[in-house]
N, C-alpha and C positions, 0 to 999 in steps of 0.2 A: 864048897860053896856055902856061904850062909844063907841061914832059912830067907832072908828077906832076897837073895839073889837069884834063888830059886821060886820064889815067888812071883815077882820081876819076868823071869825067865817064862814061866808056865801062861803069863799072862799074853807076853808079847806070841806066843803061840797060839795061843785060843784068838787076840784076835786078828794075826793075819789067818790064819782057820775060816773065822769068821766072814773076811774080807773076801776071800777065796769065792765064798757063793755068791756075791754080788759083782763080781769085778770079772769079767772074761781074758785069761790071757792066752789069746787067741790069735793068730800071725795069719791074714788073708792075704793074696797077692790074685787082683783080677785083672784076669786081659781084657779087652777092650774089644768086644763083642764085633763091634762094624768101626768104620774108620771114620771118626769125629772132627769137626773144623778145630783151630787149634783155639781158637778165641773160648768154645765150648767143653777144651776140655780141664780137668783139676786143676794142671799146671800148663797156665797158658803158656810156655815157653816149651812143650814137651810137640813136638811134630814129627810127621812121617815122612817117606822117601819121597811123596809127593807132597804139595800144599797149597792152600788154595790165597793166593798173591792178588792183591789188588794194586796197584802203578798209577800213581798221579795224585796231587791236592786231593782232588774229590771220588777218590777211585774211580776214576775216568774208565781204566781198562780191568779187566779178570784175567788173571790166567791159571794153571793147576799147571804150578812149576815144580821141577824137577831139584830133588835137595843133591848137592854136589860138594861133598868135604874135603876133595881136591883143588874144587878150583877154589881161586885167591879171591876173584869177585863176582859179583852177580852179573847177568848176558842175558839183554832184551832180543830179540827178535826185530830185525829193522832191514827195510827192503828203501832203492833207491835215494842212501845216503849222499846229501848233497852238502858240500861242507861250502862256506863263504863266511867272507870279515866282515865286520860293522864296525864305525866308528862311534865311540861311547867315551863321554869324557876327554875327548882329544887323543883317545888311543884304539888302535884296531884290538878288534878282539873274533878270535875267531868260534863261529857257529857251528852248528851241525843241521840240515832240514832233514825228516826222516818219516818214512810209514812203518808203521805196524800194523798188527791184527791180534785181538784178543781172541780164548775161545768161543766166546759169543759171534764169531766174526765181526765184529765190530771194528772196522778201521779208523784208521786217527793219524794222523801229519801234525808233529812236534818240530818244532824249534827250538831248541837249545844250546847253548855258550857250550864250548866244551872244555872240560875241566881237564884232561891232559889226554895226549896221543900216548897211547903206551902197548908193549909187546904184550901178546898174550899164548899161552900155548895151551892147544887141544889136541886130542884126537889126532887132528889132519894137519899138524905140525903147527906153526910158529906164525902170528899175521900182526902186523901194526893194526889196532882199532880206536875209535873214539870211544871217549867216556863223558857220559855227562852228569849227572848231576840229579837225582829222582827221589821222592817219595814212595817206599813201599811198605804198602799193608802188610801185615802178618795176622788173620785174627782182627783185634782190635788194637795193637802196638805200630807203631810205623816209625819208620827209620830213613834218614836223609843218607844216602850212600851214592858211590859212585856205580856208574852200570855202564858196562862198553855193550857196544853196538855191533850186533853178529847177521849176516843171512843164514838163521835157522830155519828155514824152508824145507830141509830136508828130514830135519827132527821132528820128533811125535810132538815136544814141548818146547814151546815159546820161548818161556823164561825159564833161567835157572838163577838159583839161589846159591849163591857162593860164598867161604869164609866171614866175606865181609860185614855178612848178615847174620851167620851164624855166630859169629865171636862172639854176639850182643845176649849171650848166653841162653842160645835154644840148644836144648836134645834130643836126639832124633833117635823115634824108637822103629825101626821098621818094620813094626808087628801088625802098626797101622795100616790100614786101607782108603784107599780113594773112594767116593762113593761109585 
């Protein structure tokens, strides 16, 4: 090496050296103490196995749905579906009338077009359901998705949150907790 490259050399040492004492390279990875809404947490798209789901324009309802990477779509809770046509523009179209119940109990009778009859499979095999058509909160993101219509009556949780919702790029860490 020539003097100048060895000069060069001693310098670029001294001062990452230098840099060393001011700059920390240091690697933390922290878990997440208690279990955060998702709007609240770093990356608002990062949620737990449960989550706390708002349904409708003006968040009408709340529920702490249940995250589900199986299933294809998200599944309201809906007791004494009553499906009928209306004429709209010269053409039938057909409805769904419907109750729910959020965790607040709070009930509510929706009306909605429905966007397709389609198979869906669970658990307890195989059922034709309606889908219609909804606004759901996540956080503070919200998403126009389809949601069929289940009697979950016998589930702990109302809603679940399926593919459909998830594809919109959340990850779900289940280290999370509910409050």
């Amino acid at each position: 090496m020539t003097p100048r490259k060895v000069h060069i050399f001693y310098l670029s040492l001294l001062t990452l050296s230098a840099l060393s004492h001011f700059v920390r390279f240091e690697k933390s990875i922290e878990k997440p103490a208690a279990r955060t809404p998702a709007a609240q947490v770093v990356d608002p798209r990062l949620i737990g196995h449960l989550e706390e789901v708002h349904v409708g324009e003006n968040k009408d309802l709340h529920f702490y749905a249940k995250i589900d990477t199986g299933a294809e779509s998200s599944s309201i809770h809906a007791e004494n579906i009553t499906p009928f046509k209306k004429l709209e523009n010269g053409r039938s179209v057909l409805y769904v009338k419907f109750e729910t119940v959020d965790e607040n109990y709070k009930s509510r009778t929706f009306i909605r077009p429905v966007v397709k009859i389609g198979e869906v499979k669970s658990a307890l095999g195989t059922s034709q359901r309606y889908f219609i058509r909804e606004k759901i909160w996540i956080g503070s993101a919200f998403h126009y998705v389809n949601v069929n219509l289940a009697d979950r009556s016998h589930l702990k949780r109302k809603f679940l949150v399926g593919k459909n919702i998830l594809d919109e790029g959340y990850l779900i860490n289940t280290a999370l907790h509910t409050p």
